[in-house]
N, C-alpha and C positions, 0 to 999 in steps of 0.2 A: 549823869556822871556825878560820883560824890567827891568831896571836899577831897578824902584822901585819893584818888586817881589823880584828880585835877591837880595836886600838890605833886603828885610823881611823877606826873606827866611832866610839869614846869620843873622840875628838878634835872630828870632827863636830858629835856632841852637843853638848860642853863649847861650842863654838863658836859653838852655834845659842842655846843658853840665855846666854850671855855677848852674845849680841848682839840678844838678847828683853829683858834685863835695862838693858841700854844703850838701849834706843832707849823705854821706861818713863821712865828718869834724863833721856833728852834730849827730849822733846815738845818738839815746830816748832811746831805748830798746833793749834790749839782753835774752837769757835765757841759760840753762844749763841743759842737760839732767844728773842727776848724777846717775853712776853705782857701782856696786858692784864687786867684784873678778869675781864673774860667768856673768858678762857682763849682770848682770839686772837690772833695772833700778829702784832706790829706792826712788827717788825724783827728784822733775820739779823744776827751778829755776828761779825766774822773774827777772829782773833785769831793773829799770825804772831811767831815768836820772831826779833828783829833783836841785833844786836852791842848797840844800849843800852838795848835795852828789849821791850817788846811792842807791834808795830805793831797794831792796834785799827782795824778797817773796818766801819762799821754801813750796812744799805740800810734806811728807815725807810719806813712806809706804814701809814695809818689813826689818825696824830697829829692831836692838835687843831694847827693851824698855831700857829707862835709859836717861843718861845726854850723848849730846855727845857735843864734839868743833866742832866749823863749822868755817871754814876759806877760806879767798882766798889765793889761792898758785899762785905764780912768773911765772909760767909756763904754758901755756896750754897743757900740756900733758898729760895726764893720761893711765898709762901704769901697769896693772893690775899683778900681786896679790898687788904689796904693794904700788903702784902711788906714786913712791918715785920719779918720771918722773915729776910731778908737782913742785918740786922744795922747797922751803922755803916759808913763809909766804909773800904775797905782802904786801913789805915794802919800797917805794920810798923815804923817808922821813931821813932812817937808824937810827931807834927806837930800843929801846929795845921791848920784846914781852911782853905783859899783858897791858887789860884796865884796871887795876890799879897801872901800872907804872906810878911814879909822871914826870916822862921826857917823856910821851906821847907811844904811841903804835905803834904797825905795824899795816896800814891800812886796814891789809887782817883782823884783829883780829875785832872777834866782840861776842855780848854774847851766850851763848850754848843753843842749841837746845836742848826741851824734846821730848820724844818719849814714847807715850804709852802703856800700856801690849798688845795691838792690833798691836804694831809695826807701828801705825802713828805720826806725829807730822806737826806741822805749824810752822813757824818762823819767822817772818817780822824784819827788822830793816833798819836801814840808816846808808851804809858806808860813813862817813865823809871823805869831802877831796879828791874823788876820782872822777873821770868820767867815761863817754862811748864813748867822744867825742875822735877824732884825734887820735893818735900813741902816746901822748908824755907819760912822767912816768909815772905820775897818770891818766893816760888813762886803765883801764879793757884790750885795747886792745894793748898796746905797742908792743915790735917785741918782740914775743916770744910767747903773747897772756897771760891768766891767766886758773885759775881750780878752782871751789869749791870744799871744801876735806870738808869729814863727820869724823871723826875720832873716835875710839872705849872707851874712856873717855870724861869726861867732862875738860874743860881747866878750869885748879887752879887761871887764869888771873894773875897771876904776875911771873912764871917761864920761864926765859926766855931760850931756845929761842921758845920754844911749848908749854909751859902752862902744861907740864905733861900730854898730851892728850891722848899719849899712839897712837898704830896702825891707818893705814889709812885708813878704813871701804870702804869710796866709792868716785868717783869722777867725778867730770863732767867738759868739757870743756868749757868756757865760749864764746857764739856765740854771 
């Protein structure tokens, strides 16, 4: 092997591991399978990195129809019957809870999901302020990881610290 292969060789390398390392630092996208007590699965989660935030696409199916909160929890856990393993609301900011608190919200809060007499429902929205990139706080993915929680009410948006949302229906881990 001469000097120049052996220099393009290690270039290559340097190249391929500098751009394994970068695209770890940059995550576009995530999703979440969310479950139920009985370990079913009631809704798929998208989760898409945008200029202000994380766009958030849920398809739901197997809900009791009605209002329900939808939040992201502090924790990736989710540890069935009550995914009380998920933790509190992700909140890096240390807000009160409700998007109608006039001193801003917890970044996991966002507005409620409806659910059909068929038991489906769709929900889109944009968490503000958050990422998918890196570890740090407002990273989806910091140490400890995060969860979607479905909960058995709708959030009242200004009781803090859950919105009166009542039980935690289902949960998914955010990948």
């Amino acid at each position: 092997m001469t000097t120049r292969s052996i220099l393009a060789a290690t270039t290559a390398l340097a190249f391929s591991v500098l751009t394994l390392a970068g695209a770890q630092g940059e995550r576009k996208a995530a999703t979440a399978q969310v479950k139920d007590a009985k370990d079913q699965v009631v809704a798929t989660a998208q989760f898409k990195q945008v200029k202000t935030g994380v766009q958030l696409s849920v398809k739901a199916t197997g809900l009791p129809p009605g209002i329900h909160a939808i939040h992201v929890h502090a924790v990736g856990k989710c540890e069935a019957p009550g995914f009380t393993t998920a933790g509190g609301h992700f909140n890096p900011a240390h807000k009160q809870h409700g998007m109608m608190n006039p001193a801003g919200h917890h970044a996991g809060d966002m507005p409620n999901l409806t659910i059909n007499a068929k038991g489906k429902g769709t929900f889109k929205t944009v968490i503000e302020g958050v990422t998918l990139a890196g570890d740090g706080d407002t990273s989806l993915f910091h140490s400890g990881g995060t969860a979607l929680v479905i909960h058995e009410k709708e959030d009242d948006m200004k009781s803090d610290p859950a919105g009166n949302a009542g039980a935690r229906l289902a949960c998914g881990v955010v990948q």
